[in-house]
Residue, then its C-alpha position, 0 to 999 in steps of 0.5 A: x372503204x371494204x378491206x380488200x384482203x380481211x385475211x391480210x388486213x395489213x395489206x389494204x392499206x398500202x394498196x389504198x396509198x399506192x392506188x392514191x399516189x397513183x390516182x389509180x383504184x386499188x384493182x389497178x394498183x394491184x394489177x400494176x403490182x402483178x404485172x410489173x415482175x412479169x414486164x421487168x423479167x421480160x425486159x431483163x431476159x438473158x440474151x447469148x453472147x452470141x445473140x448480142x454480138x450478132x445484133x451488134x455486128x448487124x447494127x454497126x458494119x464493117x466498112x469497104x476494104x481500102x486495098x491498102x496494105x498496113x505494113x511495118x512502114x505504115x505504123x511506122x509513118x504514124x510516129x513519123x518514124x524513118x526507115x531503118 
């Protein structure tokens, strides 16, 4: 098999072992390798805060208000707690 880098001889080899691990050629593998930092910082791209929480707010809505008041005697039937 040619060397695909006589200069970096060192780097034949496990372009060769990738690309047979794979089941790819060695132009493939190389592609994969160039490829790959691009998809990952894609994938990783910093989004705002402000752009996360108003996907989130989009994706879980606020339900219907009840019309009913949360008062101190509200909370205070949660710990089934008598009026004082």
């Amino acid at each position: 098999m040619a060397s695909l880098y006589p200069e970096k001889s060192d780097m034949a080899d496990p372009v060769c072992e990738v690309g047979a691990l794979l089941g790819i050629s060695e132009t493939a593998a190389i592609d994969d390798a160039r490829l790959h930092p691009e998809q990952e910082l894609e994938r990783t791209k910093v989004v705002s805060l402000r752009e996360r929480m108003e996907a989130w707010r989009q994706a879980h809505p606020l339900g219907e208000p009840t019309g009913q008041v949360a008062d101190k005697a509200f909370y205070d039937s949660l710990n089934d707690e008598e009026d004082d």
